[in-house]
N, C-alpha and C positions, 0 to 999 in steps of 0.2 A: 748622635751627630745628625740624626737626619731632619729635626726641627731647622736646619741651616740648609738642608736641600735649595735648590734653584725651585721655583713655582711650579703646578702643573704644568704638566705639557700641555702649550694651545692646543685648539681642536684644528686639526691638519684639514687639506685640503682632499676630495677623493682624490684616492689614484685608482690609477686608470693600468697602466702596465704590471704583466705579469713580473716582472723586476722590483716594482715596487710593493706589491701584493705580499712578495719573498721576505722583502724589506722590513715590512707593520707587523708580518709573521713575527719576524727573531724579535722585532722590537717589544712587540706582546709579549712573549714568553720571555723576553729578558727582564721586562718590568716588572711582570706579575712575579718573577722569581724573586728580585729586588725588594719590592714592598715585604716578602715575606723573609726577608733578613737569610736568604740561601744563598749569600755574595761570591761563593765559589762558583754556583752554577749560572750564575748571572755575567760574572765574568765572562764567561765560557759562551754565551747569546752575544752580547755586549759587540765582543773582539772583534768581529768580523764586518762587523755594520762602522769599527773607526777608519777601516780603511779606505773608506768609498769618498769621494769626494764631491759627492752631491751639495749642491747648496739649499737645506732644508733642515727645518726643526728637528725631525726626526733625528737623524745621520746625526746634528748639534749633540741633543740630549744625550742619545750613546755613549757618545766620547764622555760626558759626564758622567754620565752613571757607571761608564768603565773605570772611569779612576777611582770614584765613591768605592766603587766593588773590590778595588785591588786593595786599599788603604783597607777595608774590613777584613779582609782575610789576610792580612799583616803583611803585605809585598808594599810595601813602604816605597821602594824604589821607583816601580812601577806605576804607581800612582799620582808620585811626584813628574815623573817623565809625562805622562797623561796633561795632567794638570796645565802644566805648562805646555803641548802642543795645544792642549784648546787656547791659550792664549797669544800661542803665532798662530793659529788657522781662525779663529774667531774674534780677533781685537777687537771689532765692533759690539762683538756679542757679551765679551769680558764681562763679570758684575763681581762683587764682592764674595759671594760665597768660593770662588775660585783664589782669589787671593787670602781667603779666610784659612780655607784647607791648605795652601802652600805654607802660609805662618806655622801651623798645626804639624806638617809635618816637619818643618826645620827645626820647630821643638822638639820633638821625637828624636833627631838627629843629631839635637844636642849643638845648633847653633843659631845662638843668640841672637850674631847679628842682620841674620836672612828672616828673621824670624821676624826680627822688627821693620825690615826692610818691608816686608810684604805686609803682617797687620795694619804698620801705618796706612796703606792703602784702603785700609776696608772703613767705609766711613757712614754705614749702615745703623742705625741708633739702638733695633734689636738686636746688633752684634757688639755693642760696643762695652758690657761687662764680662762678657765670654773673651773678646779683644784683651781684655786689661788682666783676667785670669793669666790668658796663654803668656804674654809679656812675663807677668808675675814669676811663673814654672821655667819661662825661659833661661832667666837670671837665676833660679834658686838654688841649685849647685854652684854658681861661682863665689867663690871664699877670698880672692884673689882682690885684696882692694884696690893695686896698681891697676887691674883688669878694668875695673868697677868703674876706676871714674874716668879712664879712657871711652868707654863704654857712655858712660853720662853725658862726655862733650860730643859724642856722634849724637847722641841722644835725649838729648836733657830735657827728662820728664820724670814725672813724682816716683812711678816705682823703680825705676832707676836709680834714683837718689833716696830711697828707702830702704832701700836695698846696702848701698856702700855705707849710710848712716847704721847700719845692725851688724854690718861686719866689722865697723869702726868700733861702735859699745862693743865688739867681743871681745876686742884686746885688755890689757892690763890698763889701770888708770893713768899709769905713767906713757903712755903710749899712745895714747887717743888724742888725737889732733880735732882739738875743743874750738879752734878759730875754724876750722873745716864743717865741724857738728854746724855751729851756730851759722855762718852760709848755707845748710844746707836747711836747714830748719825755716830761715826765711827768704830765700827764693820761693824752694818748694812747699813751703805751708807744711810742714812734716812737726807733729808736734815729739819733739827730743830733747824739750829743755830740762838740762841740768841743776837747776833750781824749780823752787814752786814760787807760786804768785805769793807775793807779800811775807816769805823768808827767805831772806839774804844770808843766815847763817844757819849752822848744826848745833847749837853750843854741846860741848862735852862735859859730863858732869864723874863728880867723886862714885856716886849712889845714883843707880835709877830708880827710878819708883814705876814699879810694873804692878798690876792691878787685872786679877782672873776676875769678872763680870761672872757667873755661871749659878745656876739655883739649887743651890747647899744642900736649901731647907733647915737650917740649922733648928735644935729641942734642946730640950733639957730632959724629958723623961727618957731612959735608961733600954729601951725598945726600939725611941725614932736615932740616940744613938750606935746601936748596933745596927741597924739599917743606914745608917749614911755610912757606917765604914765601910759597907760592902757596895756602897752609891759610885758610879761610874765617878759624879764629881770628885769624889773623893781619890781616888785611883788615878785621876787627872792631876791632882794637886800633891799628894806622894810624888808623880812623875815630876812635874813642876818646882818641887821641892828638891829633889834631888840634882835637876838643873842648875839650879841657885848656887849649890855646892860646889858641882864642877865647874860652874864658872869662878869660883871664889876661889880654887886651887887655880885658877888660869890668872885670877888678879881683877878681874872684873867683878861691880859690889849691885847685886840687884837685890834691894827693899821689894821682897815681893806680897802682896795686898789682896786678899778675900774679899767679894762682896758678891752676900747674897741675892740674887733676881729674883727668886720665888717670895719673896717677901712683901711683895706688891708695889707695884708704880708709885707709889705716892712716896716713898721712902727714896729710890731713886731723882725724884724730882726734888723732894729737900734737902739731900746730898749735892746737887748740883746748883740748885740756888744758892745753898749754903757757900759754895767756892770749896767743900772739902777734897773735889776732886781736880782740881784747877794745877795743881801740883804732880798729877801721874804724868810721865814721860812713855810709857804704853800699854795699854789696852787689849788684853786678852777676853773675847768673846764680845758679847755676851750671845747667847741661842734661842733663846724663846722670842719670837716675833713682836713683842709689845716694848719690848728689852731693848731688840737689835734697832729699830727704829730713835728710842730714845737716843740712845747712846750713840749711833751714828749722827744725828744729830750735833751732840754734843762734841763729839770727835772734830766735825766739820768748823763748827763755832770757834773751840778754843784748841784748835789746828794741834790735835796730840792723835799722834798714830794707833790704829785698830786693826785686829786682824782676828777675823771670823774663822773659829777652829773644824767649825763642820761642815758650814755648806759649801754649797757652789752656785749659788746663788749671787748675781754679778748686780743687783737692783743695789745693794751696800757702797758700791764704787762708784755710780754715779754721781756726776761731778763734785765727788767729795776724794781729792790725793792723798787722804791720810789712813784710806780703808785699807784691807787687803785681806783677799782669801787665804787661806792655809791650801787649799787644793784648787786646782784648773775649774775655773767658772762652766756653767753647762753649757755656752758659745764654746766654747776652745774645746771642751769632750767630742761634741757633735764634729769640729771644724776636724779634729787630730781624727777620728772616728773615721768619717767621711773619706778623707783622704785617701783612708788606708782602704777602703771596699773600692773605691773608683780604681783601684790601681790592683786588687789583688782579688776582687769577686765579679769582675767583669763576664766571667765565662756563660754565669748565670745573672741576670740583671734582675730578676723578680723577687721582692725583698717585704721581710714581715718586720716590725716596727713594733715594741710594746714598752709602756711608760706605766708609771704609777698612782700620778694625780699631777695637779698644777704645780708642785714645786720640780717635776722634771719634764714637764708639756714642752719649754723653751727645748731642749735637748734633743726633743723628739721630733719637734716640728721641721727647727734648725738642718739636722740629719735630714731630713726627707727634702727638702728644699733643694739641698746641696746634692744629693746624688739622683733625683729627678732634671736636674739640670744635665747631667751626668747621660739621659736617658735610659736611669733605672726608673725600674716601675713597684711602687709600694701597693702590693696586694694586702696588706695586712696594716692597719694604722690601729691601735689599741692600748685605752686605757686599761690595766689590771690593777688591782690595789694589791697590797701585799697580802692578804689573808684571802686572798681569792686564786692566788697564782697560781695551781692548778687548772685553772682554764689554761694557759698555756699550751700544757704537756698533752689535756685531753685534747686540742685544737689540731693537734700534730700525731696523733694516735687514733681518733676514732675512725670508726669506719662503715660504712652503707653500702648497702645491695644496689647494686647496677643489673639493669639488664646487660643478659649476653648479648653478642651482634646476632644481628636477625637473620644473618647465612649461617650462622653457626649453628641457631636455633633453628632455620630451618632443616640444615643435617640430622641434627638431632633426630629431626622428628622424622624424615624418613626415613634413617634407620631403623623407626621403632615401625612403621607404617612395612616396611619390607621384610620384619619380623613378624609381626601379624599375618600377613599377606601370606607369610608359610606358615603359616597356623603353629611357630611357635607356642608355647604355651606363658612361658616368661618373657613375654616380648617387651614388655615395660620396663625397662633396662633404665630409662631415667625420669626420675623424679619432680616433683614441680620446683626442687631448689635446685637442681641442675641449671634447671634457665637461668640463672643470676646466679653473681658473686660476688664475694665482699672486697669492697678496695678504701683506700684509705680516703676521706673528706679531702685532706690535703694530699692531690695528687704525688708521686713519686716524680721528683727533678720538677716539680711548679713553684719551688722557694730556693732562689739560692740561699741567702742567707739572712739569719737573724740579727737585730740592733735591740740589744737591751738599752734605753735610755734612763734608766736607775738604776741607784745603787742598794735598789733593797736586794738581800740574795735571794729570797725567794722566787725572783721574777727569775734571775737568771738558774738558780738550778732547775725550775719548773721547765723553762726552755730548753736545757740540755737533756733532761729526761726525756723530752719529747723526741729530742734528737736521735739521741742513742737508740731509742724504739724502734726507729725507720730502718729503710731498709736501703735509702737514697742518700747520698751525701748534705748535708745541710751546714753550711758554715756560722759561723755566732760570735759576735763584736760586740763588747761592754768595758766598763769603767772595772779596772781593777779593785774597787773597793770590796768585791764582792769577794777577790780573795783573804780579807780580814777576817772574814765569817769564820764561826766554825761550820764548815763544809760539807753537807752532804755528798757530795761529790769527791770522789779520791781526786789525786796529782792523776792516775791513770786512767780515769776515764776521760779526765782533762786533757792528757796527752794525745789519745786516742779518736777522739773528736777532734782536733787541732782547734781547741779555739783560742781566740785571740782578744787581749786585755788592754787598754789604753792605759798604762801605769799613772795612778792616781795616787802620787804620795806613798807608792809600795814599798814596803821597807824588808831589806834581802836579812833574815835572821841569822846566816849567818856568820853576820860580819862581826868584828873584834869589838866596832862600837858597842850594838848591840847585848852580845856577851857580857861587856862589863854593865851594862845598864840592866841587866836581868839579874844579876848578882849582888851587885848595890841593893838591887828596890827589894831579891829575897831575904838579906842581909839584914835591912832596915826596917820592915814590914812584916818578915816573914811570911810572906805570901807571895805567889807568882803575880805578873805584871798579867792583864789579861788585856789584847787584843779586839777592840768592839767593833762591829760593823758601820754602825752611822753615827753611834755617840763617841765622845770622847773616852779617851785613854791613856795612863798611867804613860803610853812612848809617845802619844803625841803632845803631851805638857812637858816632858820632857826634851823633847827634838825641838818644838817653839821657843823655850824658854831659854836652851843653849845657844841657839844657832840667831833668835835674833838680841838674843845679849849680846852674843859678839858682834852684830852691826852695831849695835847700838853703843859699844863700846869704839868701835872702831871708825866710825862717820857720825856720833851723835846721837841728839835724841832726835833729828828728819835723817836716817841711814836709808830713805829711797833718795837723797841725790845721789850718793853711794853709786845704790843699785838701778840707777839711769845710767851710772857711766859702768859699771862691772858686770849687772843681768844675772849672769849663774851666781849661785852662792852653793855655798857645800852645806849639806844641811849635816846634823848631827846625828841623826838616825836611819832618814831616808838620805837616799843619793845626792842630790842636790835638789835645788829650787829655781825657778828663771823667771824675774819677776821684768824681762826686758822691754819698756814700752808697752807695762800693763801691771796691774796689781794684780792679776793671781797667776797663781804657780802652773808658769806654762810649760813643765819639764812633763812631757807622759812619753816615756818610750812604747814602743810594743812589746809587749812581753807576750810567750806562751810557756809549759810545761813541756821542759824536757827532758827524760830518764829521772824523772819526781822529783825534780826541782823548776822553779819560776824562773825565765831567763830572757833576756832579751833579744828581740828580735829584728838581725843584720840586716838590715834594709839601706842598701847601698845608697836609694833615692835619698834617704836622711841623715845620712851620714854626716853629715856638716852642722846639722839641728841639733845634734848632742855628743859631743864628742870626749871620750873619756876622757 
């Protein structure tokens, strides 16, 4: 908070009296305590210097910095009572940072409308995206739509009205007040519309035609066939396959379609001049970068929906409404990620940071932006690729010889000097590695915590090994993909470390869906379904291919006007999906490890954001 401080203190006038000499004293040692974040003991300076009623800079500032001090050391009351006597005893003096922190604390307090009373007042330009945050936070518990738009007419402004439009799509379709949406969409420029540009209809059809994009490789010799059975692709399209079926016991008829990408660009470019694909009603994948561009492309042209089964990679959704991630784009990891450290890692704000190249830099950047704002500080900002991850864990375990302190070493030495001196004979009691000792690079309590920004596991168990090694607490935030892996890491050391997962598409094993979908595919395949880290898998062609056949049976071949006006969707293997006023999958609870199972974590702030 303290980039929002009031300016230097001007340079005062001398004083001349033993009284005010007393004065510059407490104020010195109040500030110098202050700058160094001691706000108990600054407090403690501060107090005495508000009660004097001099008219002077000094005596001014006090009173500030007494309330800044009470608000850090969490007397929330006190600093609000502050706050507000500097502005009966200094009206003239009043500026925005005073009305900034009054806003700030009515947040904290959990009312909205003091909150807005006073931000409105602050009309400072460097405060004015920190302004539109706190408003944001103010309203983000209220679930309450009669609330909401009582609220809008005291106050009728965009996040206001963004806010009652997100509680309004929560409801059921038959419930949502669509002449209310569209008012609210163009007053406030709120983009909510329930249609797309240039379709007016969903039509619904007998048969969809769904089409996996992914690179086969398909052979004919008898070698590169036993290698494709055991090919991830392949394990995707069993799963995928199997989806087809349980939708076909449900009454819904998906034509589902191969086409192989490894076969080279030129073969997808004469499939699509040709008009053979003109005909799919959706688009699964495609993954390889030369692929995903065509075909999004293609997607965007002849307006048939796609949705990208691995990455999170959000560059496919631009201004193209027919994309969509299967998982939370790297914006929303960072945004849900960040969240949760500004609210639960504050104790220690010094934070390491490690990614694995440009496809997760956005993730990494994003995160540091966001809780630098915050007034954390990123000591550690770092590319690791995955076969490097070991720097990591040595980056958080090694260790170097420090001199001892130089009283100490001077004891040393006269002990041995006093030993001599009486003609001891073994008076050389210590050695020349006495003088120094070994401490860790990475001081003990200098990181509170770690942000893995990929989903390679290597990066995060290298990180946790690190962890575990110390001897200091170290907290650690990543994208649960990493729990797909097969895990170096037990559930108990998981447990034990507390660390904390942004649920990416995590799917709880075991649930009854599940179960039958593992016994189906051992049934049919005879082989177990296997679980991949960053590639596709036999549950996620499966979960995609059930869960948006039944959009797609149920709202069409465009089922995002659908999911403009419904948001969550129940997915068929994972929990749900929430695709609300965005195309990727904005559902990441928190999860942590508890008694060796993945569970989620009750965080009462977000209780409204997912609710069972």
């Amino acid at each position: 908070m303290q980039r929002f401080l009031l300016a230097s203190v001007l340079v005062l006038l001398s004083i001349t009296t033993a009284s005010a000499q007393n004065i510059k004293q407490l104020f010195d040692e109040g500030k110098s305590l202050f700058d160094s974040k001691q706000y108990a003991l600054a407090f403690g300076k501060f107090e005495p210097l508000t009660a004097l009623n001099q008219e002077n800079d000094m005596v001014r500032y006090a009173h500030y910095y007494y309330a800044v001090s009470a608000y850090e050391t969490g007397d929330i009351i006190t600093a609000k009572n502050a706050f507000k006597q500097i502005q009966s005893k200094y009206s003239d003096w009043v500026n925005d940072d005073v009305n900034y922190w009054l806003g700030l604390i009515a947040v904290k307090q959990g009312n909205p409308t003091e909150a807005f009373d006073y931000l409105n007042k602050v009309s400072t330009d460097e405060l004015s995206e920190s302004v539109n945050v706190l408003k944001a936070q103010a309203i983000d518990s209220i679930d309450n739509i009669n609330q909401l738009k009582s609220l809008l007419i005291e106050y009728p402004e965009n996040v206001v009205a963004s806010r009652l439009a997100s509680e309004i799509l929560r409801l059921d379709v038959e419930e949502q007040d669509l002449d209310l949406l569209d008012s609210l969409e163009s007053i406030y420029d709120l983009q909510i519309s329930l249609t797309l540009d240039d379709i007016k209809s969903s039509p619904k059809k007998e048969v969809y035609n769904v089409a996996m994009f992914l690179p086969f490789t398909y052979r004919n010799d008898s070698a590169r066939i036993a290698q494709l059975e055991s090919n991830w692709t392949t394990r995707m399209y069993h799963g995928a396959l199997l989806g087809v079926e349980k939708l076909q016991e449900e009454g819904v008829k998906i034509n589902l379609i191969t086409i192989d990408t490894r076969d080279g660009q030129q073969r997808l470019d004469q499939m699509i001049a040709s008009g053979q694909l003109d005909s799919l009603d959706f688009i699964i994948g495609p993954v390889t970068q030369q692929a995903v561009e065509t075909i999004t492309k293609f997607s965007k042209e002849r307006k048939i929906n796609m949705i990208n089964p691995l990455s999170s990679n959000s560059e496919i959704l631009v201004e193209n409404p027919y994309a969509f991630l299967y998982y939370p784009s790297n914006e929303s990891l960072a945004l849900r990620s960040a969240d949760y450290a500004i609210k639960h890692f504050a104790k220690n704000k010094n934070t390491a940071i490690f990614y694995s190249g440009a496809a997760d830099y956005e993730r990494a950047q994003l995160y540091r932006e966001l809780i630098e704002k915050d007034s954390f500080n990123v000591n550690i900002f770092m590319r690791v690729p995955p076969d490097e991850s070991v720097k990591i864990q040595q980056l958080f375990v090694e260790e170097e010889e420090v001199d001892r302190d130089s009283l100490v070493v001077a004891e040393m030495i006269a002990e041995m000097d006093s030993l001599r001196d009486a003609e001891v004979e073994e008076w050389e009691i210590y050695s020349e590695r006495d003088f120094v000792y070994d401490t860790l690079k990475i001081l003990p309590d200098s990181i509170g915590h770690i942000f893995i920004a990929s989903d390679f596991s290597q990066l995060s168990t290298s990180a946790l090994s690190g962890i575990a090694a110390r001897p200091d607490t170290v907290e650690f935030i990543s994208s649960s993909r990493f729990l797909a892996a097969e895990q170096s890491f037990s559930f108990t050391q998981l447990e034990r470390l507390n660390a904390i997962f942004v649920g990416s598409n995590y799917m709880d094993y075991s649930t009854e869906n599940i179960k039958e979908f593992r016994e189906k595919y051992v049934n049919t395949f005879l082989s177990s379904p296997v679980k991949e880290e960053r590639l596709g898998d036999a549950y996620m062609g499966y979960d995609i291919v059930v869960t948006f056949g039944r959009l797609l049976n149920q709202y069409g071949k465009y089922f995002q006007v659908g999911l403009r006006r419904r948001g969550t969707v129940e997915g068929e293997l994972t929990e749900k999906l929430i695709y609300k006023l965005s195309n990727d999958n904005r559902f990441m609870p928190y999860l942590r490890v508890r008694a060796a199972e993945v569970v989620k974590v009750e965080d009462q702030e977000y209780a409204s954001d997912y609710k069972k």
